[in-house]
Structure formats: structure tokens, C-alpha cells
Backbone as numpy.savetxt, mean C-alpha at the origin, in Angstrom:
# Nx Ny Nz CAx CAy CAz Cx Cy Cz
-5.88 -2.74 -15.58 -6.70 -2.95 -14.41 -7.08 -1.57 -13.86
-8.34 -1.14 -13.56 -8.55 -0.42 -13.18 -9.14 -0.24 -11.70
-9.08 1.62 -10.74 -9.04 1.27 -9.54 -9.94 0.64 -8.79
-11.27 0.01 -9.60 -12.51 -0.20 -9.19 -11.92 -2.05 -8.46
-11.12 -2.61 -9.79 -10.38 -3.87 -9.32 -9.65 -3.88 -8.51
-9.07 -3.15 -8.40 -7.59 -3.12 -7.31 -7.95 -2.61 -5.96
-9.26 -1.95 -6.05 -10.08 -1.81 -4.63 -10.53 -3.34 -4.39
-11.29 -3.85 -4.99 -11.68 -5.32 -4.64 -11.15 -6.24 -4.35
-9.64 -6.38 -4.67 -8.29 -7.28 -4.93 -8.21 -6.72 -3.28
-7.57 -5.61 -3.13 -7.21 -5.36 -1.60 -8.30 -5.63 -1.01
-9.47 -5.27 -0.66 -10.65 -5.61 0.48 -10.28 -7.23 0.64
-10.17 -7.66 -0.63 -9.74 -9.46 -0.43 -8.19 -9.74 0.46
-7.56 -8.88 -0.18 -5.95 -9.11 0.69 -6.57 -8.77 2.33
-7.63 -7.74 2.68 -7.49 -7.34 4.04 -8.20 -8.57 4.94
-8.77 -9.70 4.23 -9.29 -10.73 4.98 -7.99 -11.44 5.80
-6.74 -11.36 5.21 -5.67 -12.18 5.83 -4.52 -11.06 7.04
-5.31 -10.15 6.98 -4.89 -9.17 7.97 -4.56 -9.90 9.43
-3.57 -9.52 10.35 -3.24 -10.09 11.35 -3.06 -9.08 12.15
-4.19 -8.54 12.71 -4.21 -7.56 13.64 -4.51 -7.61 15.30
-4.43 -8.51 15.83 -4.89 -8.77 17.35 -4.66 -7.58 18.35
-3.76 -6.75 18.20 -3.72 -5.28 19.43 -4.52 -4.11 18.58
-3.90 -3.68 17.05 -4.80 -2.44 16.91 -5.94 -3.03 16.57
-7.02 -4.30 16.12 -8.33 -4.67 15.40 -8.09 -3.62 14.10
-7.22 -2.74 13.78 -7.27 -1.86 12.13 -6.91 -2.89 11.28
-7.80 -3.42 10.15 -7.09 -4.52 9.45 -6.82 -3.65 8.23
-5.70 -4.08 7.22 -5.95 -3.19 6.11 -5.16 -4.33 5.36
-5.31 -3.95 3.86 -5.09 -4.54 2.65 -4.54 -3.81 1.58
-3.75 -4.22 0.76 -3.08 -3.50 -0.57 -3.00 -4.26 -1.28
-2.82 -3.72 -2.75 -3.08 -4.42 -3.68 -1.77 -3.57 -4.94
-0.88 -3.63 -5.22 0.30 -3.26 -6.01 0.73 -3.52 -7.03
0.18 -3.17 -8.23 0.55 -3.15 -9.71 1.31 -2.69 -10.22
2.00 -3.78 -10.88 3.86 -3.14 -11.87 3.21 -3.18 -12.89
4.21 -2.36 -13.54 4.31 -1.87 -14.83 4.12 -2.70 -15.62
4.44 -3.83 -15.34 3.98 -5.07 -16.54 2.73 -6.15 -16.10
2.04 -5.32 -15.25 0.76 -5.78 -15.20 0.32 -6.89 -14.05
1.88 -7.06 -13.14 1.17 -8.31 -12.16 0.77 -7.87 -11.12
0.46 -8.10 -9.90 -0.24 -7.84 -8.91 0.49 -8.67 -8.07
0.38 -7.68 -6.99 0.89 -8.40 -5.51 0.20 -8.23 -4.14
-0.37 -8.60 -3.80 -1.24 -8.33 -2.15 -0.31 -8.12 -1.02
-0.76 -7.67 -0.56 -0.71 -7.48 1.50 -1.42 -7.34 2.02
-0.83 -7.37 3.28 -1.87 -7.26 4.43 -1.11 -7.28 5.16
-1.98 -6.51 6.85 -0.75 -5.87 7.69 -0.94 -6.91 8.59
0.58 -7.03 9.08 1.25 -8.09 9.95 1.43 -7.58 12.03
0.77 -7.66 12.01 0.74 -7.27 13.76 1.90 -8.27 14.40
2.66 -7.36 15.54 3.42 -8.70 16.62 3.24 -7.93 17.88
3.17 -8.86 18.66 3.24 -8.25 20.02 4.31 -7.13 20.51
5.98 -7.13 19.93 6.63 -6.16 19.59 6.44 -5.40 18.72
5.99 -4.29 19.14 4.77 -3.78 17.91 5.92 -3.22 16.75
7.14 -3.04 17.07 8.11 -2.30 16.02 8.59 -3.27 14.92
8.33 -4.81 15.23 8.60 -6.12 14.45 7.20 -5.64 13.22
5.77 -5.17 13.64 4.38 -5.10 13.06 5.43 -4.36 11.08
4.33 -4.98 10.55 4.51 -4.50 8.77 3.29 -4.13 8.10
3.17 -3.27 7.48 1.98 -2.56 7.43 1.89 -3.30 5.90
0.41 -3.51 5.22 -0.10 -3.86 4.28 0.78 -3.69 2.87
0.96 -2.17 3.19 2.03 -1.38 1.73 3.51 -1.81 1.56
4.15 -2.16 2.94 5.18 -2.89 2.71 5.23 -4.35 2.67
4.03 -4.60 3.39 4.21 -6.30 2.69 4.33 -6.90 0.99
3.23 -5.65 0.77 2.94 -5.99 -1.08 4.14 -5.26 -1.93
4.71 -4.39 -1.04 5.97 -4.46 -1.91 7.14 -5.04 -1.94
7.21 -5.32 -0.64 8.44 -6.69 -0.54 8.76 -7.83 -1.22
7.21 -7.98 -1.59 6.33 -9.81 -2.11 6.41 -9.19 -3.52
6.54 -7.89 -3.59 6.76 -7.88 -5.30 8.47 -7.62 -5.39
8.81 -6.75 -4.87 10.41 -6.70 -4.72 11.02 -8.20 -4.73
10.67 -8.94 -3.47 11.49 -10.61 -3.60 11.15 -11.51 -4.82
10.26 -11.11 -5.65 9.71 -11.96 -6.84 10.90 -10.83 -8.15
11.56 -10.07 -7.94 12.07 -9.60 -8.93 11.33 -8.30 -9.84
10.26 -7.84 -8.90 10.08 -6.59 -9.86 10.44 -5.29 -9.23
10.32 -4.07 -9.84 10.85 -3.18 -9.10 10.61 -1.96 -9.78
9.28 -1.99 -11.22 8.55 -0.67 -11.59 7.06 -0.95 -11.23
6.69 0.11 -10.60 5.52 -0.07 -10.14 4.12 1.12 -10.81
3.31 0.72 -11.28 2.18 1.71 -11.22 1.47 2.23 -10.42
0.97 1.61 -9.63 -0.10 2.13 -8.97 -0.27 1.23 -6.86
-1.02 1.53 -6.34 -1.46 0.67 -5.53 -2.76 1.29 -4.52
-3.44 0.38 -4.33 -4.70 0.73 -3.66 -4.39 -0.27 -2.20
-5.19 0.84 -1.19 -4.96 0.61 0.10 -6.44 1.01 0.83
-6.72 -0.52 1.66 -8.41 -0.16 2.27 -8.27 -0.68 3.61
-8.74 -0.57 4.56 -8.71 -0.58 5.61 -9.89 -0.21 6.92
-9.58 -0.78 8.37 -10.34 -0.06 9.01 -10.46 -1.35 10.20
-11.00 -0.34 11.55 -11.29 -1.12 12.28 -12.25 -2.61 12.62
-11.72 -3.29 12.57 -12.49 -4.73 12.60 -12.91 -5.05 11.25
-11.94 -4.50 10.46 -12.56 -4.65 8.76 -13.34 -4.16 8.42
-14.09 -3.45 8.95 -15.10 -2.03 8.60 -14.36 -1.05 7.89
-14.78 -0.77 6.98 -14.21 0.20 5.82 -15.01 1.50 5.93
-14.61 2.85 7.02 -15.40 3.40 7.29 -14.77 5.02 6.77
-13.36 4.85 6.40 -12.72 6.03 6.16 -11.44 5.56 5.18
-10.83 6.45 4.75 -9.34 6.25 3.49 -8.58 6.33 4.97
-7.93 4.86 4.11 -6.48 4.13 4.94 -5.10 4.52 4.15
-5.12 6.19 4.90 -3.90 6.30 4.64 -2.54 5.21 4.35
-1.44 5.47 3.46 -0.34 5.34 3.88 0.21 5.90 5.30
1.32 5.00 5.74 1.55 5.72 6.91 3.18 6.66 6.13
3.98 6.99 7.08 5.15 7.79 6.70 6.43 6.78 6.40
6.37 5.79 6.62 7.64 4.66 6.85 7.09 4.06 5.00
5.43 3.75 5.02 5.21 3.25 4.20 5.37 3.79 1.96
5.57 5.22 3.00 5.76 6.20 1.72 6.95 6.62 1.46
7.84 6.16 2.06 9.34 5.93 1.94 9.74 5.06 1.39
9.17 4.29 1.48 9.45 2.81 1.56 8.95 3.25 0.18
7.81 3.48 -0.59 7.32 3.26 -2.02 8.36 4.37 -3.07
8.84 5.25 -2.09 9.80 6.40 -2.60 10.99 5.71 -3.29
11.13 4.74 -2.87 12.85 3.89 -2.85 12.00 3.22 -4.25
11.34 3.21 -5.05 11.27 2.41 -6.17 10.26 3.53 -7.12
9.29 4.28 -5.81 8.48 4.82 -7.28 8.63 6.20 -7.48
8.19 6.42 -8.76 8.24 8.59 -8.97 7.38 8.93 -8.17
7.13 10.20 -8.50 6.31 11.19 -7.82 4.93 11.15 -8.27
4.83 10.66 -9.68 3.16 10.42 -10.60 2.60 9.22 -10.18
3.66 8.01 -9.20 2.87 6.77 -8.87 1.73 6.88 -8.58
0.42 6.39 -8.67 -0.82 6.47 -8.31 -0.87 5.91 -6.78
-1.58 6.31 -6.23 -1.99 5.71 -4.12 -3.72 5.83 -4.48
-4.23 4.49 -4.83 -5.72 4.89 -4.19 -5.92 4.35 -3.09
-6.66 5.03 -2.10 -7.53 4.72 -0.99 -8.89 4.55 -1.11
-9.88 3.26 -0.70 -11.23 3.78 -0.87 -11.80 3.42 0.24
-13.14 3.41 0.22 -14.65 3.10 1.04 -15.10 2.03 0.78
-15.30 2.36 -0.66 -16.37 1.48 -1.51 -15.89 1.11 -2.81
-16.03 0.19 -3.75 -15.57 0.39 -5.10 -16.35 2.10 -6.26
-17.18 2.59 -5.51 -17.37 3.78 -5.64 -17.52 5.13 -4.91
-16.38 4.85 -4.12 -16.12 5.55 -3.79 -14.24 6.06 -3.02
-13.81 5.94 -4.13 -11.88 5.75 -4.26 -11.01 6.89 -4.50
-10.60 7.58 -3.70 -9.36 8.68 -3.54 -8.47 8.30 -4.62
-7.51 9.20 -5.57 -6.32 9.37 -5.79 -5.80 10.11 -5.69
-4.25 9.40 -5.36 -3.21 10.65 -4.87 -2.16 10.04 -6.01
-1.18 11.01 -5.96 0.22 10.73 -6.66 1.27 10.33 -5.25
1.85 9.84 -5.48 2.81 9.92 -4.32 3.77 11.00 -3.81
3.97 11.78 -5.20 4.67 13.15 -4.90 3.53 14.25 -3.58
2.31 13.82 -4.09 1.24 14.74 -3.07 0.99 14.42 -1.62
1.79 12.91 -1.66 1.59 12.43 -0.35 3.09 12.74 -0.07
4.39 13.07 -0.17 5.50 12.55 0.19 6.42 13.83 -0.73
6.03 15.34 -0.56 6.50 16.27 -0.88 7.89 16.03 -0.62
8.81 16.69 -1.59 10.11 16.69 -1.27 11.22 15.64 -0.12
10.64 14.54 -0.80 10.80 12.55 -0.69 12.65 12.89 -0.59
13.02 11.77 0.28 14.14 11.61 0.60 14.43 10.40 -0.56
15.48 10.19 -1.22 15.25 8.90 -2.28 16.34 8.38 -2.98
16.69 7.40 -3.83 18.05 7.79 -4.13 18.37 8.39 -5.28
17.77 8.93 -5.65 17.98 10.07 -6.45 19.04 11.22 -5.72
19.06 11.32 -4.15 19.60 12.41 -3.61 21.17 11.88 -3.28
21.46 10.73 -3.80 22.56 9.78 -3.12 23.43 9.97 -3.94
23.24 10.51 -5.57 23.91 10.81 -6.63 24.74 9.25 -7.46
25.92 9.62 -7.88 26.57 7.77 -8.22 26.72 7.37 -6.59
């Protein structure tokens, strides 16, 4: 699958976005290693610290289904579903992808299906806290 799909897959996950305080809706789209796909979309609550952002929903929903190598994931976003800029990861959310992926994982962000950022996750999440540092 390539990132042109996995941009389109998320713009679709960001329709089920539940955003009522920020209106930022965003969507992800998270491909394992053996090829399945998992969506999100970010979860708003009025306790805003309860709120789950797009990247951890789709990895949870792939984590609780039993997977746990991941390739890649694309992330789109924006106010009122307007796709007007790259929807970062946030810092919780790149931790969170740290605890399962390397440093070469792919992060696209896009606009448009032509027009899609890649990052590695090592470029987003320099010198990652992980358990690699936890030893046995």
C-alpha cells in the first residue's frame, strides 16, 4: 500500500472524528508489517486529559487485535476537516509509537494525496525514551 492510499484511508478515518471543543478533526491510518490496516480518529471529552488523539486510537485498535510490528502510518487533519497544513504527531503520540516502532518507521502527513510529508520516527522523536533503555 502506498502513501497516496493511506492518505485517503485516513481523510476517511477523519470523518468519524469527535471533536466538539478544539473543531481540529484528524485521522490515521496504521499499517503492520503484515499488511493490515487500522484507523483512528481523535476522541474529544469534555475532560480534555480523558481526549485520544487519532495516532493512539489506531494503535491501540491495532495493539488490542494482537499486532505489534508496524510499518508505517499517515496522519491528516485540520480545523473543521479542512486539510490546510501537516497534522503533526503530537509528543505523547510519538511515544506512544516509540513503545512498538524503530527509528526507520515511516510518519506521513499530508494536504492532498499529492501532496504528503515523510518522516522516520527517529526524525521526529530524537533520542526516544523506549524499552530498549529498560534493558532485561
Amino acid at each position: 500500500m502506498n502513501k497516496k492510499d493511506l492518505f485517503i484511508l485516513a481523510k476517511e478515518a477523519m470523518k468519524n472524528s469527535n471533536a466538539p471543543y478544539s473543531n481540529y478533526n484528524v485521522g490515521a491510518v496504521l499499517l503492520t508489517k503484515n499488511g493490515n490496516i487500522y484507523k483512528g480518529c481523535n476522541v474529544e471529552n469534555a475532560s480534555y486529559s480523558v481526549t485520544c488523539c487519532a495516532e493512539r486510537t489506531a494503535l491501540f485498535s491495532a495493539v488490542a487485535s494482537g499486532e505489534k510490528e508496524f510499518e508505517s502510518i499517515c496522519i491528516v487533519g485540520g480545523k473543521n476537516s479542512d486539510i490546510t497544513d501537516y497534522a503533526m504527531p503530537c509528543g505523547i503520540c510519538r511515544q506512544a509509537l516509540a513503545e512498538f516502532c524503530d527509528a526507520d518507521f515511516k510518519v506521513y502527513v499530508g494536504i492532498s494525496e499529492n501532496d504528503i510529508k515523510e518522516f522516520t520516527l527517529g526524525e521526529l522523536l530524537p533520542y526516544s525514551f523506549n524499552k530498549s533503555k529498560l534493558g532485561d
